[in-house]
C-alpha positions in Angstrom: -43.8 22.1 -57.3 -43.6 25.6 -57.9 -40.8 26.0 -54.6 -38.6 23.0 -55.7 -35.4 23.6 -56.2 -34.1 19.9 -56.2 -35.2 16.9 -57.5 -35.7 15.3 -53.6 -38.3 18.3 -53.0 -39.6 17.9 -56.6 -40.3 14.1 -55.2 -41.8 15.5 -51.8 -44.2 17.4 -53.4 -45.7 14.8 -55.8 -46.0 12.5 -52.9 -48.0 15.1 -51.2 -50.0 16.1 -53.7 -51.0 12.3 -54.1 -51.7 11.9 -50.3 -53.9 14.4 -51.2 -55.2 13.1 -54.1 -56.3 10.0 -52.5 -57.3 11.6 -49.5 -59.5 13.2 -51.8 -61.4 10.0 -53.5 -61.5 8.1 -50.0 -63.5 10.3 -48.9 -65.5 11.0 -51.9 -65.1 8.0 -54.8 -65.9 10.0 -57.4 -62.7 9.6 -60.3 -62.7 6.8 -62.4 -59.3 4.8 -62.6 -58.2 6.1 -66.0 -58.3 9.6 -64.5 -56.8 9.4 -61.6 -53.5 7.2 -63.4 -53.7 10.7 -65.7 -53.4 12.8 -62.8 -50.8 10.5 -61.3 -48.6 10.2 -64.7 -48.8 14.0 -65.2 -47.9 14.8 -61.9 -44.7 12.4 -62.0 -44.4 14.5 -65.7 -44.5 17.8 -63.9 -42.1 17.0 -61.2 -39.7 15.5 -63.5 -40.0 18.9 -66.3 -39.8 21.3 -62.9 -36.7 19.5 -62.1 -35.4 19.3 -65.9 -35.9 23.3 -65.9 -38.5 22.9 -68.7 -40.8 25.5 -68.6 -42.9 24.9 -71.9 -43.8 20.9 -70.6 -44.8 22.2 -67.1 -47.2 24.3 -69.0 -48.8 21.5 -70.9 -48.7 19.1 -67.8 -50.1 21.1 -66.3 -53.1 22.0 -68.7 -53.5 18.3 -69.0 -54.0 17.6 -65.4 -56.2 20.8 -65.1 -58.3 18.9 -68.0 -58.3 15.9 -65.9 -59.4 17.3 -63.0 -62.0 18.9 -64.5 -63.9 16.2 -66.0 -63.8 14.6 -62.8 -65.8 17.6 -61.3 -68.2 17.8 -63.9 -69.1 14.0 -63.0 -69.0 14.5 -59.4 -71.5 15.8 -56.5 -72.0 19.2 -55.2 -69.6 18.5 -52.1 -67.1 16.5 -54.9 -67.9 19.4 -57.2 -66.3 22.2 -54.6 -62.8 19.9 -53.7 -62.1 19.6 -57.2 -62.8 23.4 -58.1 -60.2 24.1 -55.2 -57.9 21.6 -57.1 -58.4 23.1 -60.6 -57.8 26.8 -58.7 -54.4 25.5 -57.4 -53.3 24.3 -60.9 -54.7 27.9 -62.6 -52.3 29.6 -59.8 -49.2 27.6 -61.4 -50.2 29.1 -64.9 -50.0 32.6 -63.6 
């Protein structure tokens, strides 16, 4: 999100962070199904504000999906544990 400059790469990038996403709990299982529609809702949020030029609602997007995400680690395994610390380390780069 942080490179779009239209709303078609905005949209490229949400899908791809959901590939990822599910990617992610195939091959663990670890998020419940009210966390992962967060994640998805906020993302869809964050693509939409980037695209809007809304600087302020990225912000809280994304400090709700880095709240999200985070409660999923502290449920999950070690090896869950370490994919979703990468995740939360992306989001915490966008907030720099």
């Amino acid at each position: 999100f942080h490179d779009a400059e239209s709303d078609e790469d905005a949209q490229e990038a949400l899908a791809d962070v959901n590939e990822q996403l599910d990617d992610l709990g195939n091959k663990l299982a670890l998020y419940t199904a009210e966390d992962r529609a967060d994640i998805q809702n906020n993302l869809a949020d964050l693509a939409e504000h980037r695209v809007q030029g809304q600087p302020n609602l990225m912000y809280q997007d994304l400090s709700v999906l880095e709240r999200s995400a985070d409660n999923l680690r502290e449920d999950a395994n070690e090896t869950a544990r370490a994919a979703w610390d990468g995740v939360l380390q992306g989001l915490s780069e966008c907030t720099l």
